[in-house]
Structures are given as structure tokens and as C-alpha cells.
VEXDREN-281584 format. One line per 8 residues: number of its first residue (from 1); their letters; for each residue x, y, z of C-alpha. Coordinates in steps of 0.05 Angstrom, whole numbers, plus 5000, padded with zeros to 4 digits. Example, Ala and Ser with C-alpha at 12.3 -4.5 7.8 and 13.67 -1.06 7.14 Angstrom:
VEXDREN-281584
1> as> 5246 4910 5156 | 5273 4979 5143
This chain:
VEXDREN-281584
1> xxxxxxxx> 4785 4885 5099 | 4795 4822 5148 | 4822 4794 5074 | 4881 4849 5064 | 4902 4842 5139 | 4908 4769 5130 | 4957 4781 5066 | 4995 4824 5117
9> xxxxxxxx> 5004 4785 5159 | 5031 4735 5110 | 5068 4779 5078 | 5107 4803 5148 | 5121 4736 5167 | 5150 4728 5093 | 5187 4788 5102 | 5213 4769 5168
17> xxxxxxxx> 5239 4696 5144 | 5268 4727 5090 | 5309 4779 5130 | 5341 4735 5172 | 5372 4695 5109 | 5397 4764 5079 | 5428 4779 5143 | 5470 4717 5134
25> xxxxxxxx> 5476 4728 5062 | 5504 4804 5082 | 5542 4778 5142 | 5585 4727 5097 | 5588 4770 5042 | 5630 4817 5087 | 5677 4760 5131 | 5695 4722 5065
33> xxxxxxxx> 5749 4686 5115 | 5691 4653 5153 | 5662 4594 5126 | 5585 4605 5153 | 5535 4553 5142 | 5496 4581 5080 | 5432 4574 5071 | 5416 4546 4998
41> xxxxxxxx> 5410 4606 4955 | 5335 4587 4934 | 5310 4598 5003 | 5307 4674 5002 | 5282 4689 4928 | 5225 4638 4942 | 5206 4675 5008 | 5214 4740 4982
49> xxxxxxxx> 5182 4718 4924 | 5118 4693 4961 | 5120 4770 4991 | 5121 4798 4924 | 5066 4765 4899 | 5029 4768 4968 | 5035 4847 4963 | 5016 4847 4892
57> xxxxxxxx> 4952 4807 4910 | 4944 4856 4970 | 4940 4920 4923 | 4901 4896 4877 | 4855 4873 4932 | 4854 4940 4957 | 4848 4967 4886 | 4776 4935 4890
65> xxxxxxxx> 4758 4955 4952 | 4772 5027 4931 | 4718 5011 4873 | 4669 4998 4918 | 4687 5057 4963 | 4677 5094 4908 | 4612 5079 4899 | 4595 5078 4972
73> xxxxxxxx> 4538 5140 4988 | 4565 5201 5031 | 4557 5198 5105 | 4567 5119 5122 | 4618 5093 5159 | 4671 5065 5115 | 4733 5046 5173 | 4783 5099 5153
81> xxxxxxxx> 4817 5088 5208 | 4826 5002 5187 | 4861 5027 5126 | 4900 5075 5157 | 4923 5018 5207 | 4942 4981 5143 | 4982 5029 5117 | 5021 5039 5170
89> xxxxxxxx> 5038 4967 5179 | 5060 4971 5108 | 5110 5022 5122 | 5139 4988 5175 | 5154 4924 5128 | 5180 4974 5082 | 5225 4997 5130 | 5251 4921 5137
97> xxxxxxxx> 5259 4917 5061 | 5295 4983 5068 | 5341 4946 5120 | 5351 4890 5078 | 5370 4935 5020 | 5418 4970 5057 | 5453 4898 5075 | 5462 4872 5013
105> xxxxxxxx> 5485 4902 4953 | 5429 4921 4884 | 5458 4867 4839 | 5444 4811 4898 | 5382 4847 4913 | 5351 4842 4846 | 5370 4762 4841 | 5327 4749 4901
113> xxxxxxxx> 5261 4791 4885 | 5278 4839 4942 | 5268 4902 4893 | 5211 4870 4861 | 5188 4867 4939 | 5201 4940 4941 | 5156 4954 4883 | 5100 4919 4906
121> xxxxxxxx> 5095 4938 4982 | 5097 5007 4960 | 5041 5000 4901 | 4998 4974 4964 | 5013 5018 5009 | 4989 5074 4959 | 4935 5031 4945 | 4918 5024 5026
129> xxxxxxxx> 4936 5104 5025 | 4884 5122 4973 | 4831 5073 5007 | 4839 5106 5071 | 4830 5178 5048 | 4765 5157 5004 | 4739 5121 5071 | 4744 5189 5101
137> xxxxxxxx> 4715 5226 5059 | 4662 5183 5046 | 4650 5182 5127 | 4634 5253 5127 | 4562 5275 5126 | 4545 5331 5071 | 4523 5399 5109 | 4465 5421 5067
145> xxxxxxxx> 4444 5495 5080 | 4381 5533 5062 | 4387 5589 5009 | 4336 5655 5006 | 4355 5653 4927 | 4303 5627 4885 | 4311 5588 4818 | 4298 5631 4778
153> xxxxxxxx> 4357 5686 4802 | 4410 5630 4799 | 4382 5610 4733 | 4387 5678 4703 | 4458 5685 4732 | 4486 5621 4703 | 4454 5650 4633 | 4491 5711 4639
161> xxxxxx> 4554 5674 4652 | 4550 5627 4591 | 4531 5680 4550 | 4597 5714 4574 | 4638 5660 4567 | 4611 5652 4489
């Protein structure tokens, strides 16, 4: 887990260096009569790139740890609530994405990996998602109850319900 919040935090500081060139990308894009000091082009797809690939690595990070969830026995703690964290922190870099989406237009988008970005923060925030609900479940104990019906009763049952069913 300490390995997918690391590849957050990464990826957010990606994110975040990446904004702040869109925002000047968007800014000159709408005062064509200013001459702003661009950035070279590069310098967001390779940032945004880096989060693309850092979020891919991220789900399929989590994709493993939700293996090995998955084979985790009932009633042992399995830090729901670390993967719920992680989700959440997801959402909020998808919410910067969405920002950035919203400031630039889907052509320019695509050309600098932002919707590939898209794609991948939200494969590993589904990823984080479906980790945190099997961490859950896997948390809870089993209740076990004692039954007064013997074997033999539920036995004879279950035959009478194939035989029904044939």
C-alpha cells in the first residue's frame, strides 16, 4: 500500500506541474493579442505523460493487491479504510484533470496525453474502489450460528429439491 501512495503522490505533483502549463496554454489561447512567454510545447505532454503512465502503474499495482485480497481469509484486518483514503485522493486529481479539460479545448487535450490521463486515473481509482470494498468485506468476521437440524433432514430436503428440479 505505502507503494500506491507513493505513485500518488507522484502522480499529484505531475498533475499539478502540468496544470499550471495548461493554464498558460488556455490563458494565451484566449488573449491571442498578448504575446505570453510560452512554455515549449513538450513540457506538458511529457508531464502529463509521466502521470499517465504513473496511474497506469498505480492500477495495475492495485490490480495485484486486489489478487491477494482475494485470497486473504475472512475476519483479518485488510486497511479498508487506506484504500478508501486512496480513492479519494484520486478523485480529487480527477477533479484537476477535469479543470484542465474544461480549459483547454479536446483536440489540444488529446495532443498532450491529458485524456489519456483521464483514462488512467479513473481505471485506478476503480481499481483503488474495488480494493477497498474487498478490504471490507474481507474485515468482517463470519457469524456462525448453531442449527437443531440434523444432516440427515437437510440432506433429504436438498434430494427432494433436485429431484424437483429434474
Amino acid at each position: 500500500m505505502s507503494i500506491a501512495i507513493g505513485f500518488l503522490a507522484g502522480l499529484a505533483s505531475g498533475v499539478g506541474s502540468a496544470s499550471a502549463v495548461v493554464e498558460a496554454l488556455a490563458h494565451s489561447a484566449s488573449a491571442p493579442h498578448v504575446q505570453p512567454q510560452h512554455p515549449r510545447r513538450s513540457e506538458p505532454r511529457q508531464a502529463l505523460r509521466r502521470a499517465a503512465t504513473k496511474a497506469k502503474r498505480l492500477a495495475q499495482l492495485l490490480e495485484v493487491d486486489i489478487e491477494r485480497l482475494d485470497g486473504m481469509p475472512a475476519g483479518v484486518d485488510a486497511n479498508a479504510a487506506s484504500y478508501s483514503a486512496l480513492a479519494d485522493a484520486l478523485r480529487y486529481v480527477e477533479g484537476d484533470v477535469r479543470q484542465m479539460l474544461s480549459e483547454v479545448g479536446k483536440d489540444t487535450a488529446s495532443d498532450i496525453g491529458l485524456l489519456e490521463l483521464r483514462h488512467n486515473l479513473a481505471a485506478a481509482r476503480s481499481k483503488a474502489v474495488i480494493a477497498q470494498r474487498l478490504a471490507f468485506q474481507k474485515t468482517a468476521t463470519p457469524a456462525t450460528h448453531e442449527g437443531k437440524t440434523s444432516g440427515e433432514a437437510l440432506a433429504a430436503v436438498a434430494d427432494s429439491m433436485t429431484a424437483a428440479m429434474s
